[in-house]
C-alpha positions as CSV (number, residue, x, y, z in Angstrom):
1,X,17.5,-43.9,-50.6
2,X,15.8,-40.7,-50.0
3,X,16.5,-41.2,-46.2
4,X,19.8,-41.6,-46.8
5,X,20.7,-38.4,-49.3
6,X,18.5,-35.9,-46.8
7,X,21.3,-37.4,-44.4
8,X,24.3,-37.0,-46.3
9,X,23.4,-33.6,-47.0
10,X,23.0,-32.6,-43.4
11,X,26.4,-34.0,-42.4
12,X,28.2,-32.5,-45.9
13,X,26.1,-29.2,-45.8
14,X,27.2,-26.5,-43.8
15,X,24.1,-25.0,-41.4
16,X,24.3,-21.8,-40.3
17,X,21.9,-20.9,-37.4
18,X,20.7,-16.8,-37.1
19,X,22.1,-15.3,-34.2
20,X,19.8,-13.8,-32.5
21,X,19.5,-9.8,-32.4
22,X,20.9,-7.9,-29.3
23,X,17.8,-6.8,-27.5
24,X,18.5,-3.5,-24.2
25,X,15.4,-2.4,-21.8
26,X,16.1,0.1,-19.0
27,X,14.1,-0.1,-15.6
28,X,13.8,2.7,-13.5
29,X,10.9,3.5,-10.8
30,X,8.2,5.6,-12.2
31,X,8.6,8.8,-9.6
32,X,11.2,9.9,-7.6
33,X,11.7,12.7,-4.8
34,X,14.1,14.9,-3.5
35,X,16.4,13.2,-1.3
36,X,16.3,9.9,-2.7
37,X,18.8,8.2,-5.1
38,X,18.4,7.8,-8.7
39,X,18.3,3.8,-9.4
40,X,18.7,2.4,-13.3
41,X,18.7,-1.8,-13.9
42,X,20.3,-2.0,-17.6
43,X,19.3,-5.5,-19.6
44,X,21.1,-6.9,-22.4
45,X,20.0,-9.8,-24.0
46,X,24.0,-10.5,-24.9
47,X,27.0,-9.4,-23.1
48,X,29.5,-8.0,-25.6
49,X,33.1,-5.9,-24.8
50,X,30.8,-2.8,-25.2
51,X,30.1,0.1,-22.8
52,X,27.0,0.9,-22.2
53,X,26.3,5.2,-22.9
54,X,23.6,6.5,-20.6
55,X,22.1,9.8,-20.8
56,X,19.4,11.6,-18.8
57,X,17.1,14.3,-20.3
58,X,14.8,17.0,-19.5
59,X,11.7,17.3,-20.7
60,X,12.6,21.1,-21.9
61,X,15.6,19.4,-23.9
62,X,18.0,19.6,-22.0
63,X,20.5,16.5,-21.9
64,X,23.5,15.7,-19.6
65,X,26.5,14.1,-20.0
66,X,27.1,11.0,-21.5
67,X,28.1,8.1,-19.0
68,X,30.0,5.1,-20.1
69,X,28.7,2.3,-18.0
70,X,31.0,-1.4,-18.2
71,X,28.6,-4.3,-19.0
72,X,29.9,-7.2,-17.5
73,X,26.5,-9.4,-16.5
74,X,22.7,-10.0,-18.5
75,X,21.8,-7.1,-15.7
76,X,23.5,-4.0,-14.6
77,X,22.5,-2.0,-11.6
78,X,23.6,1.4,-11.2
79,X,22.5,3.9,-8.4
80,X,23.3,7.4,-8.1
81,X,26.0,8.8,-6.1
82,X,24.4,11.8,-5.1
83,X,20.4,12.1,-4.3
84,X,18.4,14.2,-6.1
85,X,18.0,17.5,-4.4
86,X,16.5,21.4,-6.1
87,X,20.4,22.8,-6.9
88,X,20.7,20.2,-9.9
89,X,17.4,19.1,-10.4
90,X,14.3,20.8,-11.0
91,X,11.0,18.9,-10.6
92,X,9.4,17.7,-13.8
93,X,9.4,14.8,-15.9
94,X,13.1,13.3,-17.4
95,X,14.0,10.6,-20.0
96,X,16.9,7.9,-19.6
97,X,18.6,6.6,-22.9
98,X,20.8,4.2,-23.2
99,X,22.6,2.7,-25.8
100,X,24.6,-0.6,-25.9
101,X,25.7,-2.9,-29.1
102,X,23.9,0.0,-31.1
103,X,20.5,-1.0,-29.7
104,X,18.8,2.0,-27.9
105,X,16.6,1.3,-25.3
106,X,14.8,4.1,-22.8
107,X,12.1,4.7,-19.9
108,X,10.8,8.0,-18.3
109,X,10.4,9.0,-14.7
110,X,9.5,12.1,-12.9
111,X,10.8,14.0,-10.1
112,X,8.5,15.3,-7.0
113,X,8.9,18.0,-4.4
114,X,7.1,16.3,-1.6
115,X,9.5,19.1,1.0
116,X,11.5,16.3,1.8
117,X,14.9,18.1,3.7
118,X,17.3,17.2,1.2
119,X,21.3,17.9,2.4
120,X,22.5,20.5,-0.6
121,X,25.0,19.2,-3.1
122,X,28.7,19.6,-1.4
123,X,27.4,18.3,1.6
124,X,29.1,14.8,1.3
125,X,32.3,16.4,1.3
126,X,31.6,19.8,3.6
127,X,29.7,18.0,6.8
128,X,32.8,15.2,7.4
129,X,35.6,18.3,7.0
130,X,33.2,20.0,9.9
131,X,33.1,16.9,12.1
132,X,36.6,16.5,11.6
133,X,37.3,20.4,12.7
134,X,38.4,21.5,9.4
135,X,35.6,23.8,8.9
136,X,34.9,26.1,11.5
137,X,31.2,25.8,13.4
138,X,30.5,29.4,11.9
139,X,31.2,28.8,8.4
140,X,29.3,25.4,8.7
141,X,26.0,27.1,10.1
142,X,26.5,29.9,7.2
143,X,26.3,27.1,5.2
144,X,23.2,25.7,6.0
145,X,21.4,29.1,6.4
146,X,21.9,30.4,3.4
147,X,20.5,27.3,1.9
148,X,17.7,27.7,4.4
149,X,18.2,24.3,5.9
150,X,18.4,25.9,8.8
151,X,16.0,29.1,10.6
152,X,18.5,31.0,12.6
153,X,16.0,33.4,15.4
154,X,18.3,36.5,14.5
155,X,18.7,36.4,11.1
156,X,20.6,40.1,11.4
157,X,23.5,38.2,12.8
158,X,26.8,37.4,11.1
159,X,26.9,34.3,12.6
160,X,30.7,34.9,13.5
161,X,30.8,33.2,17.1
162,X,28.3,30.4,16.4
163,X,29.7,27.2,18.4
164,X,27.9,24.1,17.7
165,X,28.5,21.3,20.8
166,X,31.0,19.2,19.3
167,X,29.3,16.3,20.8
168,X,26.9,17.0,17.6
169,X,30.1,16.2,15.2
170,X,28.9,12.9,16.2
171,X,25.4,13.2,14.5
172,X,28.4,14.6,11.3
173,X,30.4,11.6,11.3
174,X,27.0,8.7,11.4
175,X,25.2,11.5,8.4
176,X,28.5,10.6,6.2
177,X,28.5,7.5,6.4
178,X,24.4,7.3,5.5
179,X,23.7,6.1,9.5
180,X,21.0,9.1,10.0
181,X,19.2,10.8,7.5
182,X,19.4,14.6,6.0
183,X,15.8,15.2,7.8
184,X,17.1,14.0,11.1
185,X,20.5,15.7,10.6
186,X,19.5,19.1,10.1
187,X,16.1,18.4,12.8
188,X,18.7,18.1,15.1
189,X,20.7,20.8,14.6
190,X,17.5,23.1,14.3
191,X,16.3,21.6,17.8
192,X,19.2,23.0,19.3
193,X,18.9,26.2,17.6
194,X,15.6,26.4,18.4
195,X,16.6,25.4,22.6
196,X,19.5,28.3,22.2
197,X,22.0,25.7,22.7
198,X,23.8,26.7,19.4
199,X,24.2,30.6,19.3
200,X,26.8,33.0,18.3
């Protein structure tokens, strides 16, 4: 009889189960250098219709912007558009928050100057105008000098007649589209500097 009432309860009774709490890590590597790309692996334990808000912080205080980043899977991989290079970043250690479902979650990672050769910021949009002709071989050069990508043997110079072989718009066109990196970019374009085969 007892069997039978612990049963009947069960079947009559609703049950309510817990639903379990919305738990967010964020992976990063530990260090980064100049020239590579920032990398961030979001977790959520449950995918709601939320946006994920991710922020990046110094460790002087300072804070960027906050990014709205679309959940759609357990695991969300972001990666940076833009490397890290010494115009927008200074080295030092940094902080990434996010928060999703009002669960925050964060990890740290720092950023090293090992004198990687690191394109300046711009560059993605500057270096395929030049190998398409839209930006003279003078103002290019100018460009990377004054950035000191590039060691020009008369610095006195204006740099006004510079011609740059425009077989080199080549070396432009495979940079843009990440064939070649910034070290073997600019190397090249300082070997020919350096064998007077760009001058002004």
């Amino acid at each position: 009889m007892k069997a039978q009432l612990l049963i009947m309860l069960l079947i009559l009774c609703p049950i309510t189960f817990a639903e379990a709490a919305q738990s967010v890590t964020v992976q990063t590597k530990p260090t980064y250098h100049y020239g590579e790309y920032l990398s961030i692996a979001i977790n959520v334990s449950k995918v709601t219709a939320k946006t994920a808000i991710l922020t990046i912080s110094d460790s002087h205080g300072g804070k960027g912007s906050a990014i709205a980043i679309q959940i759609k899977n357990p695991t969300t991989t972001i990666t940076a558009p833009n490397p890290f290079n010494s115009e927008l970043f200074s080295v030092g250690k940094y902080q990434i928050q996010v928060e999703y479902d009002g669960v925050k979650a964060s990890t740290p990672f720092e950023l090293k100057d090992i004198g990687n050769v690191v394109m300046p910021y711009g560059s993605d949009v500057i270096v395929p105008q030049w190998a398409e002709g839209k930006i003279s071989d003078s103002m290019f050069y100018k460009f990377l000098v004054s950035r000191n990508l590039i060691k020009s043997q008369d610095s006195s110079k204006t740099f006004e007649n510079i011609t740059i072989p425009n077989w080199y718009k080549t070396n432009g066109k495979w940079w843009s589209t990440k064939n070649i990196s910034d070290a073997e970019f600019i190397n090249g374009l300082q070997f020919l500097v350096n064998q007077n085969i760009i001058k002004g």
